[in-house]
N, C-alpha and C positions, 0 to 999 in steps of 0.2 A: 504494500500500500504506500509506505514512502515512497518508494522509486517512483510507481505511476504518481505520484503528486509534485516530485523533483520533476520527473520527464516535463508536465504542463508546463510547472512554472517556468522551465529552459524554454521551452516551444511555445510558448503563448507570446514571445516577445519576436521571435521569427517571425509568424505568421500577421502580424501588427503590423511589423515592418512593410510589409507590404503593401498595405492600406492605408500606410503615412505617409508613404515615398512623395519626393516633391514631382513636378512633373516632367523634368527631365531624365530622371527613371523611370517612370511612367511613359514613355514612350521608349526606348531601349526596352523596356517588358516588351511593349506591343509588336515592336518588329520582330523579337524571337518568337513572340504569336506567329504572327504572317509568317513567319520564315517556319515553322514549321506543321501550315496549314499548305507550303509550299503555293503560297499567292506573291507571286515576284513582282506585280502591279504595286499590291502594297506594300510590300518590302526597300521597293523601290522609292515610296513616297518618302520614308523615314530618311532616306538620305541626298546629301547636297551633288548634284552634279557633276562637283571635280571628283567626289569619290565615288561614284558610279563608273566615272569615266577610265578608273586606273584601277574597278573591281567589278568584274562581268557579273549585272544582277545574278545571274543562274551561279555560280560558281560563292556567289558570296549571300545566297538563299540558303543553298545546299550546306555551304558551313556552317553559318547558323540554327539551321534545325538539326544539325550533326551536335553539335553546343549542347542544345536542349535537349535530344533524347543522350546524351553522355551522361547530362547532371539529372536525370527522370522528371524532367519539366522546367519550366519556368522560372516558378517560386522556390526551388529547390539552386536555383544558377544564388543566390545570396545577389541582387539588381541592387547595389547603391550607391546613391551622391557622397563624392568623397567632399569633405568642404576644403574650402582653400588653406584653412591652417593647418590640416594633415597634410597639405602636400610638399614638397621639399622645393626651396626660390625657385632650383638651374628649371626646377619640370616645369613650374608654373611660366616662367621668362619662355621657357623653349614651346608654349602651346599659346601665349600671347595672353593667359590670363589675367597676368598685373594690366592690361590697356584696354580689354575687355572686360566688363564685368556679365557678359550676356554670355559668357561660353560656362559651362559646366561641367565635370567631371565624372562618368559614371563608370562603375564597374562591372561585370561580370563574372562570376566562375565559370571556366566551358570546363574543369575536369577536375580533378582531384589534383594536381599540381600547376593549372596555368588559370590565368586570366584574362580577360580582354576590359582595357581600357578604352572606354570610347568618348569624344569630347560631343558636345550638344553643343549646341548655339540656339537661342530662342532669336525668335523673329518676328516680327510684325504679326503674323499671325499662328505661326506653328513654333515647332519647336525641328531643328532638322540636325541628325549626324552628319560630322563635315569631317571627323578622323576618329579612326580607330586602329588600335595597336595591341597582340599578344603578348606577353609576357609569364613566365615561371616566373612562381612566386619569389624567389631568393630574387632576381632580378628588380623584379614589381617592387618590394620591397625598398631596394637598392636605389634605383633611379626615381619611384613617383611618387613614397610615402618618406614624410619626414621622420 
């Protein structure tokens, strides 16, 4: 009976998480949605142009729903806004954070040892990924958390 009542109380703040995320998370969920309803139309919507143009939608649909049946869904990936004082100067300088404050930081787990960092940019009306980058954690670590 402890343990089922330890288990909640650990898992009750995961599954919250998810219902609180801001919406720059909120959309990084939604495209691993599409991307593993294999709808490349709107997987395609979630991102800006120049990164369509240097990641063939098919090719970056298919790694994405590869992501999510790795981690057994969605809500199982850990989807969260890193904030900017977790993150270390050189990364924040090298993605143009400090002169933007409309870009945001989200993360991904795709497996039991890597990550995907994807940056957001909000915009007039949407919110759209404009980079995203892999990373092992000792790496992730290393370069994007202070």
């Amino acid at each position: 009976m402890k343990r089922l009542v330890l288990l909640i109380v650990i898992c009750t703040p995961l599954f919250l998480a998810g219902c609180l995320s801001p919406n720059s998370a909120k959309v990084v969920g939604d495209m691993y949605e599409a991307a593993l309803m294999d709808e490349e139309e709107n997987v395609a919507s979630y991102f800006s142009e120049e990164y369509l143009e240097a990641h063939p939608i098919k090719e970056l649909t298919n790694e994405s729903a590869e992501d999510v049946r790795t981690m057994y869904g969605v809500n199982m990936m850990n989807i969260t806004l890193i904030r900017d004082r977790e993150l270390q100067d050189n990364y924040i300088e090298s993605i143009g954070l400090s002169d933007d404050q409309d870009l945001f930081v989200v993360t991904a787990q795709t497996d039991e040892t890597e990550v995907m960092v994807w940056i957001v940019e909000r915009g007039k009306t949407q919110y759209t990924i404009i980079q995203g980058e892999r990373y092992d954690f000792d790496t992730y670590n290393e370069k994007v958390l202070d």
